[in-house]
C-alpha positions, 0 to 999 in steps of 0.5 A: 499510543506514543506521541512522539511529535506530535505533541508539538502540535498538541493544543491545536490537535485538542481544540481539532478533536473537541470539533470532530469527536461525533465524526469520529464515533460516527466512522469508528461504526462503520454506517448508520445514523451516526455517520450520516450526522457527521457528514450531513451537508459534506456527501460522501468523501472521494477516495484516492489511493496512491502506492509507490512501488520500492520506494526507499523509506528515506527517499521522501523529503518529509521522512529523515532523507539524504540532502537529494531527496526532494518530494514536494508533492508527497511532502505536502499530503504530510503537511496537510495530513499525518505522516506514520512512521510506524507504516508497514506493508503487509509483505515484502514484495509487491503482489502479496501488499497488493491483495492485502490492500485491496482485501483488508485481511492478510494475504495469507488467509487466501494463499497469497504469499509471494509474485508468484502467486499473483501468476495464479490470481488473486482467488474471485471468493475474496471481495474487494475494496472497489466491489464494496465501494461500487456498491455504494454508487462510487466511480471506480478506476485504477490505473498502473500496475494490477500484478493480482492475476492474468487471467479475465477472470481475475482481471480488474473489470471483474473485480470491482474497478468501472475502469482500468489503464496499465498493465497486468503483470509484475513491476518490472515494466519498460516505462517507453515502450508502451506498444501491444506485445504480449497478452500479458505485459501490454499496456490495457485500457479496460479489456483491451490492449493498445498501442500507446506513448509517452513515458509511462508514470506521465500516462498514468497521472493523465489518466488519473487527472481524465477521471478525476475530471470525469467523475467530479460530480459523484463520489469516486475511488481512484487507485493510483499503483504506480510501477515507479520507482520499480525496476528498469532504471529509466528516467526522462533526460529532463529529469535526470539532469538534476541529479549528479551524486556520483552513482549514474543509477541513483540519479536515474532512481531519483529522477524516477522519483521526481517524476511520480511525485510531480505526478501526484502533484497533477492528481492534487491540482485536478482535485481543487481545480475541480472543487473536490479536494476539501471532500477528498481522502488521500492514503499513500505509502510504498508497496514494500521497502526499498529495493537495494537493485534500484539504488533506494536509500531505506535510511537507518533501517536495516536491509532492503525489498525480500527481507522481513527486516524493517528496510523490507517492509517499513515503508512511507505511509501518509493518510490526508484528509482535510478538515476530518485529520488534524495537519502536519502531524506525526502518528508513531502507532504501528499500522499495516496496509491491510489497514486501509481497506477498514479505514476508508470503509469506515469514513464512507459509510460502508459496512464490512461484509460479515462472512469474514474475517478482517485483520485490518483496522480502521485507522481514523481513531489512531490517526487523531490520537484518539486510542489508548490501546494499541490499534494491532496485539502483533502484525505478521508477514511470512513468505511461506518459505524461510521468512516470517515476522512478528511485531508486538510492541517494541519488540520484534521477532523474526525468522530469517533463513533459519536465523531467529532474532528478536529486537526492540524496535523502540531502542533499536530501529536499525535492528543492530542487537539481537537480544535472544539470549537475554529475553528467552520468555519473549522469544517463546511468547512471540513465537506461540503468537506466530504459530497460532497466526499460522494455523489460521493462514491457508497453502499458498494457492500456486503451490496447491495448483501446482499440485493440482496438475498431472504430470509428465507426458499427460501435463505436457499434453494439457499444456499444449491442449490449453496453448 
C-alpha cells in the first residue's frame, strides 16, 4: 500500500485503528458472529450510492482542480471520509460501469461490453446489489439514469430496487423536458411513465430526500445515478451566472456541476436531519472519465471518455463512513467500481452468492490501510473492439487502436512515455495476464443476439410482427 498522504494523518489513523480492528475482521468475513459484534447497539449501517456521469477527475474541489471548480458537498464526503486517487471505473463509458457496479464482476463475463449493449439489458441470470440487499430487509430505490436494459424484464422493479424515479435509456437525457414522450426516454416513476417538471438533477435529489425521509426507520440502499454532467449542456440561468471562463460550454458544464453537488448536498442534510447519518455508508465516484464534448477538465491525465487512457477511466472516487473509516485521508491503493458491490456486502453483513465469481473486492480493509498487499494482482477494461488495458502495479499496458504502449503509472500519470521498447519482458507478462483475463470473459450479448436474428425479408418480417 502506498501512503501517500496519508501519512500526515498517521497518528490519529493508529489510535482509530487500534478501536476498529475486530469491526474490520468482522466485515473483511462477510457475515457471522463476528460482524454482529462489531455493530452490536449500531444496527445495520444505510447504504447510499452516488455516481456522477463524465465528470472530469479535475472537476471536484478536494481533487488538484482549476481555480473554477468548487464542490463543496462532494468535498466534504472527503473531509469526512477517504478520498482515492487511484479509483478507476470498470469501463470507459456509462452502461458497461454500470453493471459492473451493480454486479461486482466485470462486465464482460455477461457479455456487457459497451452502450450498446445495454439495448440488450443487462442478462436476469446475474444477481444484483439491490436483489442481495432486499434479502436482507433493506428499502431499496434508485432514482436517475438506469441505462442496464429497456425491456420489463430488465427494468429496475425487476432487479431488485422497491422503487424507481428516472429514466431508462442513455445519459443524454433533456434536463427540461420531462414529459412522456417515447416508451423509452420518459421519465418513470417505477412501472409507469409520467409527466413531470422542474430541472431534472433538482427532481432526483427531491426523490432522494422523499425516501430518505420514507425509509428512516429501517435500513435502506438509495442509488443515486445522476445523468449530470452528461450531455446536453443545459444548466439553470441561476447557476450559469456564476461562471465567466470565457468558453460558454464550460461555465454551462460547471453550472451542471454545481447543481449536482448541491444536490448531494440535500441527500447529506436529509441524512442528519433524519438522524441516520452517523450509521450511513456513502460511495461516490464518476461513472467514467471526463468527456472531452462536455467541456470536463481530466487534469493531468491524459485524453477524455471512450479511451482506456487514465483520462477515460481514472475517476473521482470517495467512500465515507462515519466513525468505521478514519477522515479527511487519502488512499493511493488502486480500486475498480466493481469493488463496491463486495465492499458494502461486507459492512451489512451480507454474504456473496457462491455460484459465482466476483472480481471485485471489499475495500474496507485498504481504506483503513490495513493491506500489506495489493487489493487487485492487475485490473482489466476492454471494449471488445480496439481497446483494452491492463494495470498491474505501476505499470500499465494497453491496446489503443492497435497501438500497444505500456507506462509507469507511478513515474508518469500523464502517460507522455511509452516504454515498450525498454521493457520488452513486462510488455510479454502483461499481455499473458490479459489473454488469460480474456478467455474467461463471455461474447458480448448484442453481438450474440444480432447473430441470433434472421435475415433479409424473414427479419423484416419478425420485426414488424414484434411492432
Amino acid at each position: 500500500m502506498i501512503m501517500g498522504e496519508r501519512m500526515t494523518n498517521m497518528i490519529t489513523r493508529r489510535d482509530f485503528l487500534r478501536s476498529t480492528m475486530l469491526a474490520a475482521t468482522g466485515m473483511c468475513l462477510g457475515g457471522g458472529a463476528a460482524f454482529a459484534a462489531a455493530n452490536k447497539g449500531r444496527g445495520r449501517p444505510n447504504v447510499v450510492v452516488i455516481v456522477s456521469d463524465d465528470q472530469g477527475y479535475a472537476d471536484s474541489s478536494c481533487y488538484d482542480h482549476p481555480k473554477e471548480v468548487h464542490t463543496p458537498n462532494i468535498d466534504r464526503l472527503a473531509d469526512e471520509g477517504v478520498r482515492l486517487t487511484n479509483g478507476y471505473a470498470s469501463a470507459y463509458v456509462c452502461a458497461p460501469t454500470r453493471a459492473g457496479l451493480l454486479t461486482g464482476r466485470y462486465q464482460q463475463r455477461f457479455g456487457f461490453y459497451t452502450a450498446s449493449d445495454s439495448r440488450t439489458g443487462m442478462p436476469v441470470s446475474e444477481v444484483t446489489l439491490a436483489d442481495l440487499l432486499k434479502k436482507q430487509g433493506y428499502a431499496t430505490g434508485v432514482f436517475g439514469k438506469w441505462h442496464l436494459g429497456l425491456e420489463p424484464e430488465y427494468r429496475p422493479l425487476r432487479r431488485g430496487f422497491d422503487e424507481f424515479y428516472g429514466f431508462l435509456g442513455h445519459g443524454a437525457h433533456d434536463y427540461f423536458k420531462l414529459e412522456i414522450t417515447t416508451e423509452h426516454n420518459s421519465i418513470y416513476r417505477n412501472d409507469k411513465p409520467i409527466n413531470d417538471t422542474g430541472y431534472l438533477t433538482n427532481n432526483l435529489a427531491r426523490e432522494a430526500v422523499s425516501f430518505i425521509a420514507r425509509h428512516s426507520k429501517r435500513p435502506f440502499f438509495l442509488y443515486l445515478p445522476f445523468n449530470a454532467v452528461h450531455w446536453p449542456l443545459q444548466a439553470l440561468q441561476e447557476h450559469i451566472e456564476r461562471f465567466n471562463t470565457g468558453d460558454p460550454n464550460r461555465d454551462i458544464y460547471l453550472a451542471m456541476l454545481t447543481c449536482m453537488d448541491e444536490a448531494i448536498g440535500r441527500v447529506l442534510e436529509a441524512l442528519k436531519r433524519t438522524g441516520v447519518d452517523d450509521n450511513t455508508l456513502i460511495i461516490f465516484f464518476s461513472d467514467n472519465g471526463g468527456a472531452r464534448k462536455n467541456h470536463a477538465n481530466n487534469g493531468v491525465l491524459r485524453e477524455f471518455k471512450q479511451t482506456v487512457y487514465e483520462g477515460g477511466i481514472r475517476v473521482p472516487f470517495i467512500v465515507r463512513w462515519p466513525g468505521r473509516l478514519p477522515k479527511g485521508t487519502v488512499c493511493d491503493e488502486p480500486v475498480i467500481s466493481l469493488d463496491v458491490m463486495p465492499t458494502i456486502c461486507a459492512a451489512v453483513g451480507a454474504e456473496l452468492p457462491g455460484d459465482r465469481f466476483y472480481d471485485g473486492k471489499n475495500m474496507l480493509p485498504a481504506l483503513r490501510g490495513q493491506t500489506d498487499a495489493p487489493l487487485h494482482e492487475a485490473l482489466f477494461w476492454d471494449d471488445g473492439a480496439d481497446q483494452w488495458a491492463v494495470r498491474a502495479g505501476k505499470w500499465k499496458l494497453l491496446n489503443f487502436k492497435g497501438s500497444l504502449e505500456i507506462y509507469d503509472l507511478h513515474a508518469d500519470i500523464s502517460e507522455k512515455n511509452n516504454l515498450k521498447e525498454q521493457n520488452p519482458q513486462v510488455v510479454e507478462r502483461l499481455q499473458r495476464t490479459y489473454t488469460d483475463w480474456k478467455k474467461q470473459m463471455a461474447p458480448q450479448i448484442s453481438k450474440a443476439k444480432r447473430e441470433r436474428q434472421p435475415s433479409g425479408a424473414s427479419a423484416r418480417q419478425k420485426n414488424r410482427k414484434k411492432r
